[in-house]
VOBA-1610 file (N, C-alpha, C; in pm, whole numbers, padded with zeros to 5 digits, always signed):
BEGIN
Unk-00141+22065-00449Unk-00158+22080-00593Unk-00074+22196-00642Unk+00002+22204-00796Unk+00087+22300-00799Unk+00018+22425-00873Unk+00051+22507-00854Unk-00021+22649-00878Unk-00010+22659-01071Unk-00061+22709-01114Unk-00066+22703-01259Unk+00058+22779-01303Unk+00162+22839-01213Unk+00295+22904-01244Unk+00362+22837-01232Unk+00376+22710-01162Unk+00445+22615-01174Unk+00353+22503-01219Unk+00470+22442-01311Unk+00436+22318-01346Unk+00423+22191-01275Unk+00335+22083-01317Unk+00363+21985-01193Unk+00536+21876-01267Unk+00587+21835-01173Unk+00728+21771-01232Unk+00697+21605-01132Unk+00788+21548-01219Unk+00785+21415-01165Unk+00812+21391-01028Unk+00810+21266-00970Unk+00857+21243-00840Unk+01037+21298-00796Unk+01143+21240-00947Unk+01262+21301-00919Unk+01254+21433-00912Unk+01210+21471-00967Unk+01207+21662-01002Unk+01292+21670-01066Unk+01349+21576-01187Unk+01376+21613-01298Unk+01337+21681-01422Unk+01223+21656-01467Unk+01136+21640-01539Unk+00977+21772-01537Unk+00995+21839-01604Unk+00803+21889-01617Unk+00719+21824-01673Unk+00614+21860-01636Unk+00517+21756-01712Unk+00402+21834-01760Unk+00355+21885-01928Unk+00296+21960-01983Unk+00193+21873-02068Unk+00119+21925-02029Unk-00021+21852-02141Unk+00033+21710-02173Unk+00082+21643-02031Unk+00133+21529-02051Unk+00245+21466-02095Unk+00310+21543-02173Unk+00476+21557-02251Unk+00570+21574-02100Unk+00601+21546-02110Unk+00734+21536-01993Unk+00887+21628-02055Unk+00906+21720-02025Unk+01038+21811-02042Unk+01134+21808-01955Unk+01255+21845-01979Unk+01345+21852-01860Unk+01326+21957-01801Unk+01362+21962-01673Unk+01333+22082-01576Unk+01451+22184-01610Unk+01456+22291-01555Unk+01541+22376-01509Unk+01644+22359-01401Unk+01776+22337-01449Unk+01893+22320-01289Unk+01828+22379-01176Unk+01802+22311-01095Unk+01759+22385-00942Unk+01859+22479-00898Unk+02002+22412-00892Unk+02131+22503-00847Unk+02141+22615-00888Unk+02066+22634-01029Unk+02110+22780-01089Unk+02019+22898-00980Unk+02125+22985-00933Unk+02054+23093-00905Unk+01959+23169-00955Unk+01845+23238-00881Unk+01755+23240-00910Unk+01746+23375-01025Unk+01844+23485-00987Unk+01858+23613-01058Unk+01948+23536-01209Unk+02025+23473-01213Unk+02139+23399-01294Unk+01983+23339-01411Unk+01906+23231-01319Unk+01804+23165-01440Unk+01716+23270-01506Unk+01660+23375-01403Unk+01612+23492-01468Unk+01708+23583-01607Unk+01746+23588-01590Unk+01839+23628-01721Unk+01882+23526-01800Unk+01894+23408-01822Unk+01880+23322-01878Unk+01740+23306-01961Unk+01671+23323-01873Unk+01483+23317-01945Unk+01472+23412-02000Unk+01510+23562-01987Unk+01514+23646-02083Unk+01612+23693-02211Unk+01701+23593-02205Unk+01766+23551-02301Unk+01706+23448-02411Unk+01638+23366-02330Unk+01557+23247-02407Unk+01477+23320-02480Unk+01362+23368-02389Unk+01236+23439-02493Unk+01277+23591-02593Unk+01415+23614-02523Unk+01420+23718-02654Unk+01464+23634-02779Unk+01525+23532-02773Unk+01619+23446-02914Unk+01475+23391-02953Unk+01383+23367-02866Unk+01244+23310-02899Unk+01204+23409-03046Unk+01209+23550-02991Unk+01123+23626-03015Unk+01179+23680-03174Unk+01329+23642-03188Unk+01440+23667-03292Unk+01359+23535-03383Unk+01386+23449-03357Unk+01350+23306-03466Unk+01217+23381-03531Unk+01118+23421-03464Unk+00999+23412-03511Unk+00963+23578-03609Unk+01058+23664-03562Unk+01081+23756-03670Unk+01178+23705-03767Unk+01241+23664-03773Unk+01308+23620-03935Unk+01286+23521-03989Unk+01154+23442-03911Unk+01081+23372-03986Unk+01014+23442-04080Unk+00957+23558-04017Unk+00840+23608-04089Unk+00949+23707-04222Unk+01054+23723-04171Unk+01121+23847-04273Unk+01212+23724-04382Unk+01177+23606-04370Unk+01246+23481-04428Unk+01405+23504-04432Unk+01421+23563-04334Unk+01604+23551-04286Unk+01626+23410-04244Unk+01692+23365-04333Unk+01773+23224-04255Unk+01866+23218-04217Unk+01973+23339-04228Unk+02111+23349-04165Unk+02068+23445-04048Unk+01946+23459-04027Unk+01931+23580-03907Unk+01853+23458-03804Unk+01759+23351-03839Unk+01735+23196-03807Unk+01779+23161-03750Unk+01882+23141-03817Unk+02016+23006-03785Unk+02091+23142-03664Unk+02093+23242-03655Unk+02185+23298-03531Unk+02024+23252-03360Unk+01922+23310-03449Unk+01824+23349-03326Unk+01811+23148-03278Unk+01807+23083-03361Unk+01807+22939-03290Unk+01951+22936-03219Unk+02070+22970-03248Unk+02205+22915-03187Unk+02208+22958-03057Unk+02101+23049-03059Unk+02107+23183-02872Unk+01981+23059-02817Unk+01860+23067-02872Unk+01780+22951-02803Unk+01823+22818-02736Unk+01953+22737-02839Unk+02000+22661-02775Unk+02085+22670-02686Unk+02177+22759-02709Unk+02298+22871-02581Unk+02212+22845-02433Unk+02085+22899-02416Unk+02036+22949-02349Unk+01968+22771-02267Unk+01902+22696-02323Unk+01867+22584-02312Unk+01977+22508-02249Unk+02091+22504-02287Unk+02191+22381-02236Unk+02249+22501-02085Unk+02248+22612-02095Unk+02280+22635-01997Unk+02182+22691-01850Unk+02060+22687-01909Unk+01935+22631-01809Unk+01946+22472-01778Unk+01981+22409-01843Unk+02047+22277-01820Unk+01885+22175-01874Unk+01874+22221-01959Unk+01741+22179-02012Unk+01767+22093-02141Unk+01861+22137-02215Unk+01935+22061-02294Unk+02097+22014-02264Unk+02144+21916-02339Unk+02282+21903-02337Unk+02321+21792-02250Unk+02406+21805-02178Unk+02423+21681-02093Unk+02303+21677-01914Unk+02248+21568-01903Unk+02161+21647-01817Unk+02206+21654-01636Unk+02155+21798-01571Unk+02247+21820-01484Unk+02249+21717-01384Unk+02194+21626-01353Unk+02205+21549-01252Unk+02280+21436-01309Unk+02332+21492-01409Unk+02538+21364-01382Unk+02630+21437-01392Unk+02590+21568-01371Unk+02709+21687-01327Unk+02733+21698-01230Unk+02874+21731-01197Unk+02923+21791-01044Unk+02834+21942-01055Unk+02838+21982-00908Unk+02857+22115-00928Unk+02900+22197-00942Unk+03039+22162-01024Unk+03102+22269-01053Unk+03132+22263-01198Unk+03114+22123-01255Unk+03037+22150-01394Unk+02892+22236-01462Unk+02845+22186-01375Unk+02676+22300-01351Unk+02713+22406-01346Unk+02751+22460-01218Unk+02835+22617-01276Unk+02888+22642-01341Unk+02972+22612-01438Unk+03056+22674-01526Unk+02976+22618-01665Unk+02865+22568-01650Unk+02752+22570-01772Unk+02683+22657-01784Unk+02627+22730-01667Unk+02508+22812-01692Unk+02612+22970-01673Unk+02775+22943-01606Unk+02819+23094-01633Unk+02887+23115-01754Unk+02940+23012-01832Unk+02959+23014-01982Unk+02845+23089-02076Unk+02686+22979-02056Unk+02599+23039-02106Unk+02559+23202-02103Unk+02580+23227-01955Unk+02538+23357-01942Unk+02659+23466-02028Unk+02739+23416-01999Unk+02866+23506-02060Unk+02811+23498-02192Unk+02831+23381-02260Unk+02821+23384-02391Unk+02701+23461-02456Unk+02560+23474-02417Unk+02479+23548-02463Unk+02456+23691-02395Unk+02493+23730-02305Unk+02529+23886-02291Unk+02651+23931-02369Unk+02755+23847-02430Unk+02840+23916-02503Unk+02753+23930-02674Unk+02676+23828-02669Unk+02622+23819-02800Unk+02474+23938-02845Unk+02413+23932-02718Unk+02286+24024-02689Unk+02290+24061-02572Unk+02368+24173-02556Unk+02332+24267-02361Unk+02156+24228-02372Unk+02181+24228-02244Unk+02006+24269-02186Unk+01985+24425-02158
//
């Protein structure tokens, strides 16, 4: 049975499976320090949307969603999905991503 830190995922292990909703997983390939900074890229752009919600910035919005999705296609959670990638498309998705949002927001 899977521990409540992990999610349970389908038979491919494509897929999570949340209160029944089915999500795409996380690239397995991505290194593990590489997806960690990726996730804290995610929940900080998380954490951006939901302050300029509240400060009704929509040009501050529209940046904190463009890093959420940045961050998503190159967890490989959105975008093309990684299992019809080579791996060396996969890599150069999630090191684009990473580049692209440490140039945009250092950690």
């Amino acid at each position: 049975m899977d521990s409540p830190a992990q999610p349970e995922r389908t038979p491919n292990g494509r897929y999570i499976v949340v209160k029944g909703r089915k999500w795409r997983a996380t690239d397995p390939e991505i290194p593990e320090d590489v997806a960690a900074r990726l996730r804290r890229h995610l929940m900080a752009a998380r954490r951006a949307v939901a302050a300029s919600r509240r400060k009704d910035d929509t040009a501050a919005e529209k940046r904190a969603r463009s890093r959420v999705h940045t961050a998503k296609v190159a967890l490989g959670e959105r975008g093309t999905p990684w299992w019809e990638e080579s791996l060396t498309e996969r890599r150069r998705r999630w090191e684009d991503g990473v580049g692209e949002l440490d140039a945009d927001q250092p950690l």
